[in-house]
C-alpha positions in Angstrom: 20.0 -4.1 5.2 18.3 -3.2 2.5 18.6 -1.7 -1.1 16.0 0.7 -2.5 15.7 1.9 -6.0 13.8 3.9 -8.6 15.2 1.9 -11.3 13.0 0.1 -13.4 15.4 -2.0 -15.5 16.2 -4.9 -12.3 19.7 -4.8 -12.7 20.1 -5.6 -8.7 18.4 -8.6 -9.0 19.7 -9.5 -12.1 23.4 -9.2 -10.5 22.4 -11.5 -7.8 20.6 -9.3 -5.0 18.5 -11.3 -3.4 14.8 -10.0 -4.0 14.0 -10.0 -0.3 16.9 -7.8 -0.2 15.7 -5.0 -2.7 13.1 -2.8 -2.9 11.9 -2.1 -6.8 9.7 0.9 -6.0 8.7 1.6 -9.7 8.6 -1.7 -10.2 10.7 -3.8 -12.8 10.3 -5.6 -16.4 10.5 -9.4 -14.9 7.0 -10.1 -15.4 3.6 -8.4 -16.4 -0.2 -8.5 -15.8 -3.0 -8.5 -17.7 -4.8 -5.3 -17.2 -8.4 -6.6 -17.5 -8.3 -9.8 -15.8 -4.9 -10.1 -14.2 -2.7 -12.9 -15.5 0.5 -12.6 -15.0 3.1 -13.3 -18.0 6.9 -13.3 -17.8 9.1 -11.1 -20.0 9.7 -13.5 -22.5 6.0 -13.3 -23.7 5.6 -9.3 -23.3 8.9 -7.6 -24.5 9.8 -9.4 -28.0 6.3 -7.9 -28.6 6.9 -4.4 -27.0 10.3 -4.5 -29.0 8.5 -5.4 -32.3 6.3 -2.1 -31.8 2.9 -4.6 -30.6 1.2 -4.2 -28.1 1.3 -7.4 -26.1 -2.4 -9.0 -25.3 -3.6 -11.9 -23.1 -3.8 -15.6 -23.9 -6.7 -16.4 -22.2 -9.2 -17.6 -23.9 -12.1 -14.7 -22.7 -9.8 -11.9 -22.7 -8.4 -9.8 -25.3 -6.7 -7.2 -22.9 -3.5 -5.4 -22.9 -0.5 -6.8 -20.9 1.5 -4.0 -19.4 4.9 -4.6 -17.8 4.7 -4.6 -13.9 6.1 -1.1 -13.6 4.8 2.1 -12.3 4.0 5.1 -14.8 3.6 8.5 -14.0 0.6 9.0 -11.7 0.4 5.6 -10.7 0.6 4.1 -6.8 4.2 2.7 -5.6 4.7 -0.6 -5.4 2.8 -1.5 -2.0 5.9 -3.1 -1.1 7.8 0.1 -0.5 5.6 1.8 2.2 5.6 -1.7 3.8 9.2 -1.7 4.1 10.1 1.9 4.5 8.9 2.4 8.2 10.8 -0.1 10.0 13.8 0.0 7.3 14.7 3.4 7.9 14.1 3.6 12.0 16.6 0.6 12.2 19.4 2.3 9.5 22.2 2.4 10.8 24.0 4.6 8.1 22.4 5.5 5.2 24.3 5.2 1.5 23.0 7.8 -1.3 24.1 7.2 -4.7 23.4 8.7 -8.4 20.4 11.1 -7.7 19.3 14.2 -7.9 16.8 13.7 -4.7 14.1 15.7 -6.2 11.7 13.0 -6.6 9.1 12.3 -3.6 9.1 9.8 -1.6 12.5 8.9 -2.2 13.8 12.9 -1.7 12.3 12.6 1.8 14.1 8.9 3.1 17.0 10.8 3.8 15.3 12.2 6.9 13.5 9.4 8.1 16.9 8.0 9.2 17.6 8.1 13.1 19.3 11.2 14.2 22.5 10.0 15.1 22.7 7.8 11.7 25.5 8.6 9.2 24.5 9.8 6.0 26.6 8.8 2.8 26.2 11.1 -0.8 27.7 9.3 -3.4 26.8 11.4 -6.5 28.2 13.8 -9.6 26.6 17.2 -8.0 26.2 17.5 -4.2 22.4 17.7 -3.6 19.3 18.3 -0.9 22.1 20.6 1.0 19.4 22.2 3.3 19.3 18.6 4.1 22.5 16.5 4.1 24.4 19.7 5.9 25.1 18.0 9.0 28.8 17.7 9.7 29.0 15.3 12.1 26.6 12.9 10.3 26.4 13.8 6.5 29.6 13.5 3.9 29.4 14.2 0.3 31.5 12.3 -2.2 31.7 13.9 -5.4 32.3 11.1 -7.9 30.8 9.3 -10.8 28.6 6.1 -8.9 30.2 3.5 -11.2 33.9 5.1 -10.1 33.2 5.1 -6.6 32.4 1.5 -5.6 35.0 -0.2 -8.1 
């Protein structure tokens, strides 16, 4: 079992899930890297700077260059640690929990299909969506429902 997001603000973990347990795919704000010689700094060095309108920069005593949270922007690679996961995750799911998305978004659009064929497939979302996809009545059930209202 294991939870996979696109969020970037590490709630999960912050809330106690273990990190083995969840799959940041875009990353998070934890910690950051130097991007010309690849220190790593926690967020207590980077954001007070970021939130102050600087640009944070590395402490080492050679390098002057930028330290960039360790999230993903656009156009960059997922986190490695998503395809690693992904394979054998999703051929041993044995139902498959959707919430608050709009599915439109590759990869994650196309995990609903890697699921086995006889695994159930939850939607918990506002709008019902991917219905060329989740349209299989004897696996696939939508839930129309705010996220936050649905698990409380």
């Amino acid at each position: 079992l294991r939870h996979y997001t696109q969020n970037i603000d590490g709630l999960e973990v912050t809330a106690g899930l273990p990190l083995d347990k969840c799959i940041e795919s875009h990353g998070h704000f934890r910690s950051g890297t130097c991007l010309q010689c690849g220190v790593h700094y926690k967020d207590t060095y980077f954001l007070p700077k970021i939130k102050n309108n600087e640009i944070p920069k590395c402490t080492q005593a050679s390098c002057n260059g930028v330290v960039k949270p360790d999230v993903t922007l656009f156009g960059e690679p997922l986190n490695p640690q998503f395809f690693r996961a992904m394979q054998s995750d999703f051929e041993q799911c044995d139902m498959l929990i959707v919430m608050g998305t709009s599915l439109k978004v590759q990869p994650f659009a196309s995990l609903i299909g890697k699921v086995p064929s006889k695994c159930p497939r939850l939607l918990i979302n506002w709008e019902q969506v991917a219905k060329q996809t989740l349209n299989e009545k004897h696996r696939d059930l939508f839930y129309q429902s705010k996220c936050d209202d649905a698990v409380l």
